[in-house]
C-alpha positions in Angstrom: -61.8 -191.5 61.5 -60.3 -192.4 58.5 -60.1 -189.1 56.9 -57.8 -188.2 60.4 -55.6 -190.9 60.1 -54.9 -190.2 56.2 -54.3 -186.7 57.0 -52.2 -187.8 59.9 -50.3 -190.1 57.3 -49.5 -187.1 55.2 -48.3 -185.0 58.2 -44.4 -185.7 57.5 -44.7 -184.5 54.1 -47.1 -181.7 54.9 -44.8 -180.0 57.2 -42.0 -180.1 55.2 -44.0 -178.9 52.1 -45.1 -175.9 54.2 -41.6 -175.6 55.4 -40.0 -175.2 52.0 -43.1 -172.6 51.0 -41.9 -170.5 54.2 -38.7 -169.9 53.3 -39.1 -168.6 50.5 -39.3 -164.6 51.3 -42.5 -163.8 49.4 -42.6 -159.8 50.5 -44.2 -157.5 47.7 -41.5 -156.4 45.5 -43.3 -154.4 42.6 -41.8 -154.7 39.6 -45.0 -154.5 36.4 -42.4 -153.9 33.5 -41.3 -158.0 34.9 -44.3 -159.9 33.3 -42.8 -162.7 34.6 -42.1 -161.4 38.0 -44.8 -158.5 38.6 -44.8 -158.7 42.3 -41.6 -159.9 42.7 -39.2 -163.2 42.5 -40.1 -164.3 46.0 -44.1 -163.8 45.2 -43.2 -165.6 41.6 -41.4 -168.5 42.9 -44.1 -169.1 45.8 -46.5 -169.4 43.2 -44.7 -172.0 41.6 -44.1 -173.7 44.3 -47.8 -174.4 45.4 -48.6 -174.7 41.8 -45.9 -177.5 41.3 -47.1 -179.5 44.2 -50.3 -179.5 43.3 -49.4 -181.0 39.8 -47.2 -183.3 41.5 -50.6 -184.3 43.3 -52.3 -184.7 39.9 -54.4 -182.1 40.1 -55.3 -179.7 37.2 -53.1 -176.7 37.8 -53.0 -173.1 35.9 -51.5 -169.8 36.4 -52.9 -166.7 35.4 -50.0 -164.2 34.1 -48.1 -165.0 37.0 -50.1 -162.7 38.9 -52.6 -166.2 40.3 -52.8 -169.3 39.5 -55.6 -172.5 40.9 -55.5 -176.2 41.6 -58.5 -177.5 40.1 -60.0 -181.2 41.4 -63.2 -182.8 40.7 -66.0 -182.8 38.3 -69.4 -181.3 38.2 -70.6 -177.8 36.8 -70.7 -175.5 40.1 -67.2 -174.9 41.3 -66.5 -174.4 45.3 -63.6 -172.2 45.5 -60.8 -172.2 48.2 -59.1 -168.8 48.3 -55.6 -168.4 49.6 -52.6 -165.9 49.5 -49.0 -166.7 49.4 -47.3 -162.8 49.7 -46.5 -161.8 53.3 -46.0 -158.9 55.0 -42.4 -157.7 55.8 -41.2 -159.3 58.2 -39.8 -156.5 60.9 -39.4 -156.7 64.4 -37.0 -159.0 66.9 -37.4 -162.1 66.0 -36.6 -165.2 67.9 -35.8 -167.6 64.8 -35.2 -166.0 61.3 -38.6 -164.9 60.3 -37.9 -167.2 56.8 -36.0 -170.5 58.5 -39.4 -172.5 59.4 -38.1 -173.3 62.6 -39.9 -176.2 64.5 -39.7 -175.5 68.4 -42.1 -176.9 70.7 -44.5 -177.9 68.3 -44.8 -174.8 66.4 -43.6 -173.8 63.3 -42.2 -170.3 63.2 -41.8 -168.2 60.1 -43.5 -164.8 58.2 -46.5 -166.8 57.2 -46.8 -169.3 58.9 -50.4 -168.6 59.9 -51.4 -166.3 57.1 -51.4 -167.4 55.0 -49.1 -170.0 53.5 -50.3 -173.0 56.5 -53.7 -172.6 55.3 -52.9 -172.9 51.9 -50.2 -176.0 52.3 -53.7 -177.1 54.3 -55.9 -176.9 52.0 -53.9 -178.3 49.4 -53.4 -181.4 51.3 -57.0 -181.8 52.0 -57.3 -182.1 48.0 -54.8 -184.9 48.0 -56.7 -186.9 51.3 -59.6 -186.5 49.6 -58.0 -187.6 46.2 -56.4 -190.6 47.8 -59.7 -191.6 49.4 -61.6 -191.7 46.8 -64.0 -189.7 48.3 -66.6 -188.7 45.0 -67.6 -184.7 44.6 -70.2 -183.8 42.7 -68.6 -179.8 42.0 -65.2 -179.2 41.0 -62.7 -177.4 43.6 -60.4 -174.9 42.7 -57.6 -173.9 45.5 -57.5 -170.0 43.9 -53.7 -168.7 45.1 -54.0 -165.1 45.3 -50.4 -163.0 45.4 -51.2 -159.3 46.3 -53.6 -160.1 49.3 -52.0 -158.0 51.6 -51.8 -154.5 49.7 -53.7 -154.0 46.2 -56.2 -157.4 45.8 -54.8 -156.9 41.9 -54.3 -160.8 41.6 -57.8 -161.4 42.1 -58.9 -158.6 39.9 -56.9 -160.5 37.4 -58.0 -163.8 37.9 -61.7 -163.2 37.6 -61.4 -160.9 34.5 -60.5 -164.8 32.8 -61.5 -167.6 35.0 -65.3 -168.6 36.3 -66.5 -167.2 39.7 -66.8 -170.0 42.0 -70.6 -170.6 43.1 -69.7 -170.5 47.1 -66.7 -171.5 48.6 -64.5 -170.0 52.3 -60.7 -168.6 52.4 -58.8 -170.0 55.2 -57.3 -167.0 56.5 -58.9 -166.0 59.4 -60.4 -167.6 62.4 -62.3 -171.1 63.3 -65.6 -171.6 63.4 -67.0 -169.2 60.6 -66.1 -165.9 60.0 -69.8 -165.2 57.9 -69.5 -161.0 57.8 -65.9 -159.0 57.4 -66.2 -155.0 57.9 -65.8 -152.4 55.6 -62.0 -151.8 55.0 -60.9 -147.6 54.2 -57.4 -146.1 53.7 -57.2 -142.6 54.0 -54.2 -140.4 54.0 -54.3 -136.8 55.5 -51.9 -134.9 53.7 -49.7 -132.0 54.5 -48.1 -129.4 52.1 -45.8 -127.1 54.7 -42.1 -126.7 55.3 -40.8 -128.9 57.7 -37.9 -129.0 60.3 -37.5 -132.7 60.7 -38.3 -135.6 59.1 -40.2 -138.1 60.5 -40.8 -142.3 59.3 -43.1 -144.3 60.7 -44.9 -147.9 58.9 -44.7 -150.4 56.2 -48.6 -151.1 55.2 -51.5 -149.9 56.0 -52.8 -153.0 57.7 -50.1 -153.4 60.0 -49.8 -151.1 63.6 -46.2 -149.7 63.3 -43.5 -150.9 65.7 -40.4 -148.3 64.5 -40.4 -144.8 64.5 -37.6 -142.4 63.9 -37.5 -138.7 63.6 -34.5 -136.3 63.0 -34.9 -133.0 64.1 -32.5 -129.7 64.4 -32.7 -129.8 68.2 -31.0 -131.4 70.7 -33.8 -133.6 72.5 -31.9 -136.7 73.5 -31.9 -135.7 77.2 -35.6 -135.0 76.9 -36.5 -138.3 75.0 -34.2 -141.0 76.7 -36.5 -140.0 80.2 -39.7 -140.0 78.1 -38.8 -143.7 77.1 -37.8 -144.5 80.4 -40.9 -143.0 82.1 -43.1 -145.1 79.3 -41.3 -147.6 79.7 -40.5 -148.2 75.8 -37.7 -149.1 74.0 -35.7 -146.8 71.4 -32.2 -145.3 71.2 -30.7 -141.5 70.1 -27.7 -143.2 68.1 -29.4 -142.4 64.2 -32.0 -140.1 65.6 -34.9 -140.5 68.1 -36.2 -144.4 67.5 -38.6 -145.6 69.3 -40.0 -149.2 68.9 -43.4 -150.4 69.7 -45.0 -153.9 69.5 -47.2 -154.4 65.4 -50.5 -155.7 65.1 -52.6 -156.4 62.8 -54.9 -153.2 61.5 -57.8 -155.1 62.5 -57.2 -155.0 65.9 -54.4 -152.0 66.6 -55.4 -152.1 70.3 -53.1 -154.9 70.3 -50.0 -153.1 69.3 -48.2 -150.3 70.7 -47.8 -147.8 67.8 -44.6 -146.4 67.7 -45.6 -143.3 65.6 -48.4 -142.0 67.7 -45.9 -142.1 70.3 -43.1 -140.8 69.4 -45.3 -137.9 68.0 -46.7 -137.8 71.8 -43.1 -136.8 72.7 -42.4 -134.4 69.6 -45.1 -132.5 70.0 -44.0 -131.2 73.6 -40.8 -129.8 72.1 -41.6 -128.5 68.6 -44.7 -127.0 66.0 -45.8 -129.2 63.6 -49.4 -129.6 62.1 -49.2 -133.4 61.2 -46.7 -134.0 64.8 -49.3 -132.3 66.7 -52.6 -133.6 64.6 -51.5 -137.4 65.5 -50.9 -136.4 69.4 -54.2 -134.5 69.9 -56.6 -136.4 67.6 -55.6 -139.9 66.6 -53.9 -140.7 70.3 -56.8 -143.7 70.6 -58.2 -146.7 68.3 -61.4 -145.9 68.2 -61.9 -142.0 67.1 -63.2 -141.1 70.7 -60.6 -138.6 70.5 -62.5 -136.8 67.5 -65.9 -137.8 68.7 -66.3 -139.8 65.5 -66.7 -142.8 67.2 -69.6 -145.7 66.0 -70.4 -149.2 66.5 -72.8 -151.8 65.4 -74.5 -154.4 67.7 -73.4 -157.0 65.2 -69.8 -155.8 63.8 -69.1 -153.5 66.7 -67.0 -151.1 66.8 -65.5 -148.6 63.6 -61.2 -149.0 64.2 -58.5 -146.9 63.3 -54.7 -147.6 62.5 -52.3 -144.8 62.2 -50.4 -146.8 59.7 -48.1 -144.8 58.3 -46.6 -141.4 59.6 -43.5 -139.6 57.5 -42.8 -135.9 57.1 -40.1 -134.6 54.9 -38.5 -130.8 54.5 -41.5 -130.5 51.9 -44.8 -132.2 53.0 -46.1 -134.6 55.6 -49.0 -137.5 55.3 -50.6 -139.7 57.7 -51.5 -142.6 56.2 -54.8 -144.3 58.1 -56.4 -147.6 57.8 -60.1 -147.7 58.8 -62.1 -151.0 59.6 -66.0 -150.0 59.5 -69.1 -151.7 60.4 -72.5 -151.6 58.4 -75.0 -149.2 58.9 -72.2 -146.8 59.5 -72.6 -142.9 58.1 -69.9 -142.6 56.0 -70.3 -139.2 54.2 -70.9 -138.1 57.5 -67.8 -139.6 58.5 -65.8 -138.1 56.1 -67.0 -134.3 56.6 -66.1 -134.4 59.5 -62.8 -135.6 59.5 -62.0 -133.2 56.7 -63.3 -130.2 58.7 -61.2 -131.1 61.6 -57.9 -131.8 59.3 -58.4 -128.4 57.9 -57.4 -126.8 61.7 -54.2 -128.5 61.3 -53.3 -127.7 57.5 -54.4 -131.2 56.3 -56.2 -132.4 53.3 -57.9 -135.8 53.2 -57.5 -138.4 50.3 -59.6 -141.8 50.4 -56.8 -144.4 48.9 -58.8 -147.5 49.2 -62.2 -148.4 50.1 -63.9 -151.9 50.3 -67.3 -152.2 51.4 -68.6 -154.5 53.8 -69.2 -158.3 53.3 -71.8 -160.0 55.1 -73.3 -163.9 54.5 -76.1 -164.9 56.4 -75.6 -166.9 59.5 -78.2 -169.5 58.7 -77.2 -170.0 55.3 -76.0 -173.7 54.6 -73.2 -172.7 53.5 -71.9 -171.0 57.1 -74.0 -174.5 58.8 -72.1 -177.3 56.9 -68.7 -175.6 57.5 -69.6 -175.0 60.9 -70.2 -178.6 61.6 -67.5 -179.9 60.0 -65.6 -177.4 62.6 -67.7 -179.0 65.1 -67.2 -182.7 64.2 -63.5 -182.5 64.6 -63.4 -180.1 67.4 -66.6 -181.2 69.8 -66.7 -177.7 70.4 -70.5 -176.0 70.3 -70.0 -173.6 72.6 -67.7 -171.1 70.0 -70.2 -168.9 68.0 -69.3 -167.6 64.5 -68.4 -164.2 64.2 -68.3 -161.2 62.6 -64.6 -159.5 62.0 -62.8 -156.8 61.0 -60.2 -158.0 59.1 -60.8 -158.5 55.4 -60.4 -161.7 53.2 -60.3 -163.0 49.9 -64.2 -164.0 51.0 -65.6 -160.9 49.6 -64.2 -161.5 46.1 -66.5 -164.7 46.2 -70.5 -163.5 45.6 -70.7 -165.9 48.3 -68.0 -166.9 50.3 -67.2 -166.8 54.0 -63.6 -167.2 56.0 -63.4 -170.5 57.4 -60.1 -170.9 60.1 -57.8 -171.9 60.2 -56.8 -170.2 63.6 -58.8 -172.2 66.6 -60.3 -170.1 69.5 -57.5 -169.4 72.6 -55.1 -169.7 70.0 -52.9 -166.3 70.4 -53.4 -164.0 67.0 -50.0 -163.4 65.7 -50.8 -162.5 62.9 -48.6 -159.6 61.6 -46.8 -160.4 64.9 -43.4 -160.9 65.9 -42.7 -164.4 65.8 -45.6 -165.6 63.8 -46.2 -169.5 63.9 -48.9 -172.1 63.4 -49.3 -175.1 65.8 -48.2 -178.5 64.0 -50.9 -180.1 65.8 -53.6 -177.3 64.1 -52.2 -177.7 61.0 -53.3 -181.8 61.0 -56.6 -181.0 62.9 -57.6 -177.8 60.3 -56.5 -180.0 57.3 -59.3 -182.9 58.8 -61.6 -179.9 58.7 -61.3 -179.0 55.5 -61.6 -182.6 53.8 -65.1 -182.9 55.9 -65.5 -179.6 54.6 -65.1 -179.3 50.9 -66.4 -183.1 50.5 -69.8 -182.3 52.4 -70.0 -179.4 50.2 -69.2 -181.1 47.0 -71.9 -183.8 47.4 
């Protein structure tokens, strides 16, 4: 009990640590000629924020070309690694509290990031210090690794390991409680159009977030037409600036929990006007799970293959539809791919792979996935919760081994991505408890 009470000590201070990382708007803002700022000031001044704190805790603290940076504590040879990610995604949507105020209501802290992924990372810091402050003896060093590009290009990482030593296990808190021990293949893919165009057409943000906006502008007058087709769908939109439609974003692991606004708005287009890339998101891509295209596949273990139509935007010269796959093992992807090509070629469309990440699986029954699941366990009583398999992807498969290790409990609702995003105060204390179980039972 006593590492619970320290934690609970700390909480005061831990929530207003977290609360000053949150408002700090760390959206990617590319800027490479900045050495100093690649990814942006509010990326930069995140990373010194964590970084500073952690020296503050007297912990050995570096940062690598301002791109990454770790917290290092312990002693020992092998090195468990804690990987985190302060960037965010932008922050769109109706809001109920400004998405970078940290607003405390009802025991929940809301802000961009609140649950991934700068509360796991204020987290995990603080289980450094409890364990610091305890006295509690590790064997292995541990190094909280604090990535920057998590949510688009992964290039922090492939900067930090050209440099610095690859941990011999450790987890990144940036998923789900118990264990997350296998993460499915991730693919971007655009389909590309080169035709003439009457309207243009903007749709998405990232390619791992369902859409919520779309607007087109077209040389007909459809407002008539398009104010009954939100009525009779019961969506929201307006004809003030074009034809906007809004929809509900999710996170590309799961886009069956969004409403994407692109795939419907090209729905209503392509009822009132010819064009390849309009129509070839209404006919073919009108479901999450390629049924449409017969190119659907699942795998007893990671289930289903996923599809986000990410990104849709057409111009008076070209059109692309930017995708963002989520794939199981065992899955034919050559196969895959000539098909989809085929079938893009009846509407004018040429396929580019963008980005491609191939599955990451741990065993189950290693020790690794067993001593983090029962440090889950010890704090939670809960055996009933199995670890899982996911779609979503994590700084996990940059470790050789590494899993994803919370901190969102089970019947916790995933806003991540979401509207609204926050993190339970009372998770926050119980995850950091977790962790200090966690990283101590594997650093003995």
């Amino acid at each position: 009990m006593k590492i619970l009470e320290a934690v609970k000590q700390n909480e005061k201070q831990l929530i207003e640590d977290l609360q000053g990382l949150l408002r700090i708007d760390s959206t990617l803002v590319e800027n490479l000629d900045n050495p100093k700022a690649p990814f942006g000031e509010g990326i930069k001044k995140s990373l010194d924020y964590v970084l500073d704190l952690g020296s503050k805790f007297g912990f050995k603290v570096k940062n690598i070309d301002n791109l990454a940076g770790h917290i290092e504590f312990g002693e020992g040879e092998d090195i468990i690694g804690i990987l985190c990610h302060i960037d965010v995604v932008p922050a769109v949507g109706k809001w109920t509290y400004h998405p970078y105020s940290a607003t405390i209501n009802d025991g929940k802290i809301y802000a961009r990031g609140a649950i991934d992924d700068k509360g796991p990372t204020i987290s995990s810091l603080y289980a450094l210090k409890v364990i610091k402050d305890l006295g509690l003896k590790l064997n292995k060093r541990v190094r909280l690794i604090i990535g920057t590009d998590e949510e688009t290009k992964w290039r922090c990482m492939d900067a930090y390991f050209k440099s610095e030593e690859m941990p011999t296990l450790g987890f990144s808190p940036d998923a789900n409680f118990p264990v997350i021990y296998g993460e499915k293949g991730i693919m971007s893919i655009d389909l590309i159009s080169y035709k003439s165009n009457d309207l243009e057409f903007k749709s998405g943000v990232r390619y791992n977030v369902v859409p919520d906006e779309a607007i087109a502008n077209v040389n007909v007058d459809l407002n008539e037409a398009f104010n009954k087709y939100l009525s009779d769908n019961n969506f929201e939109g307006d004809t003030s600036s074009g034809l906007k439609l809004y929809g509900t974003s999710a996170h590309a692991m799961q886009p069956e929990k969004g409403v994407n606004a692109a795939i419907n708005l090209c729905k209503f287009l392509s009822e009132h006007i010819d064009n390849n890339v309009v129509k070839f998101v209404s006919e073919k891509l009108d479901d999450t799970r390629f049924k449409t295209m017969n190119l659907d596949f699942s795998d007893p273990e990671m289930k289903d293959l996923t599809v986000n139509v990410a990104i849709v935007e057409i111009d008076k010269s070209s059109g692309k539809i930017g995708l963002n796959l989520r794939y199981p093992t065992n899955w034919d992807k050559e196969g895959f791919l000539r098909e989809l090509k085929k079938q893009a070629s009846f509407y004018a469309l040429d396929i580019k792979v963008v980005s491609d990440q191939t599955p990451h699986y741990v065993s189950p029954d290693d020790d690794l996935v067993k001593t983090l699941h029962n440090a889950y366990i010890h704090y939670t009583n809960d055996t009933t919760t199995k670890c899982i398999t996911i779609g979503g992807g994590t700084y996990a498969r940059a470790l050789k081994k590494g899993v994803a290790f919370g901190s969102m409990f089970p019947g916790r609702e995933d806003v991540v991505h979401q509207v609204d995003e926050h993190i339970f105060i009372e998770d926050l204390i119980k995850a950091t408890s977790i962790y200090v179980k966690a990283i101590h039972d594997l650093g003995k």
